[in-house]
C-alpha positions as CSV (number, residue, x, y, z in Angstrom):
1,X,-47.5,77.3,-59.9
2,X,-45.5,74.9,-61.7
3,X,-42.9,71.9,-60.0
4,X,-39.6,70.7,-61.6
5,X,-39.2,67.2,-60.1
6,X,-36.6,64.0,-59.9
7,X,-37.9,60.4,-60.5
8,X,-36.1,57.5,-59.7
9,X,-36.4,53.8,-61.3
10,X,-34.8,50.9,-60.7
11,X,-31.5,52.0,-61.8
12,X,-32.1,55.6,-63.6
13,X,-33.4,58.9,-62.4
14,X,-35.8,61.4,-64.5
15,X,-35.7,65.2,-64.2
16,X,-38.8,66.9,-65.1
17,X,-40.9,70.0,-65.0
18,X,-44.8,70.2,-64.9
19,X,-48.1,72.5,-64.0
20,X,-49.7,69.5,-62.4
21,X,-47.2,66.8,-60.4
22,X,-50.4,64.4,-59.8
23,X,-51.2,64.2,-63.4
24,X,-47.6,64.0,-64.9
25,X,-47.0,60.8,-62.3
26,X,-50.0,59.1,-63.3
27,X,-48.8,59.7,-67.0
28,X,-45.3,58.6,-65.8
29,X,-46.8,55.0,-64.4
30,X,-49.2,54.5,-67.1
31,X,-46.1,54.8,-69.5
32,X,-46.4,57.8,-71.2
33,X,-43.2,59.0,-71.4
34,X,-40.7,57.2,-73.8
35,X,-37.8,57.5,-71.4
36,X,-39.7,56.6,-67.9
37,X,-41.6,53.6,-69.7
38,X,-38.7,51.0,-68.8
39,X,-38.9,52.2,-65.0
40,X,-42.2,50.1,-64.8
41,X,-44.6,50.9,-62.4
42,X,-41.8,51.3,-59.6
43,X,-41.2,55.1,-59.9
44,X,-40.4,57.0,-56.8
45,X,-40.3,61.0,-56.5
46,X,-36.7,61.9,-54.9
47,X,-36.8,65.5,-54.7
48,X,-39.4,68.3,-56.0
49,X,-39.4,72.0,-56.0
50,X,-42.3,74.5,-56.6
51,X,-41.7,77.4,-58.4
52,X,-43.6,80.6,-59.8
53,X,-43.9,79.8,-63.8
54,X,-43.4,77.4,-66.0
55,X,-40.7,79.5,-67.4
56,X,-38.8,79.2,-64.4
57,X,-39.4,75.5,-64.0
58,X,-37.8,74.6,-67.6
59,X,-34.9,76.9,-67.0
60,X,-34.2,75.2,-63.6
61,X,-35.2,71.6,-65.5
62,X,-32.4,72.5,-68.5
63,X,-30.2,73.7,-65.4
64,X,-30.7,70.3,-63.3
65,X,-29.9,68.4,-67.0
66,X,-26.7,69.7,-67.5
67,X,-25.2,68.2,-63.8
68,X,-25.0,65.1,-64.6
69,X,-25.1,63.9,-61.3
70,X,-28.1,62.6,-59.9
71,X,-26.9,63.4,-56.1
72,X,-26.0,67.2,-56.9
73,X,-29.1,67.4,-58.1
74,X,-31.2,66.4,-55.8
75,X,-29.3,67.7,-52.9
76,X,-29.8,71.2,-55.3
77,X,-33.8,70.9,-55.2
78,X,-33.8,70.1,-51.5
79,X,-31.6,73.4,-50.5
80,X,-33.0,76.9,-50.1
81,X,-30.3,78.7,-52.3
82,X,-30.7,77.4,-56.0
């Protein structure tokens, strides 16, 4: 199974897509990741969604990039019909 998730900082939100949630947050707080670094230690997971590959996580990831619209989005992983 595999998750595409939404991160929020203090003022920015992430989209990602991972085989293992736990281990990409910790990698996400530790700093890791170039673009979540300036969030600090204060990142908070808005919205997830399993789904059955990692194939179909990054499609739905590249998808959820192209809105634009952190509200869409999220409201997007939180319905039924994607």
């Amino acid at each position: 199974m595999a998750c595409v998730y939404i991160l929020r900082g203090a003022r920015r939100y992430y989209i990602g897509a991972t085989d293992n949630l736990e281990r990409r947050l910790a990698e996400h707080r530790r700093g890791n990741n170039h673009t979540t670094r300036r969030f600090g230690e204060d990142i908070q997971v808005v919205a997830e969604r399993e789904v059955g590959s990692m194939a179909e996580a990054l499609q739905l990831e590249r998808m959820l990039k192209r809105k634009k619209i952190p509200q869409l989005v999220i409201s997007i992983l939180q319905s039924d019909n994607w």
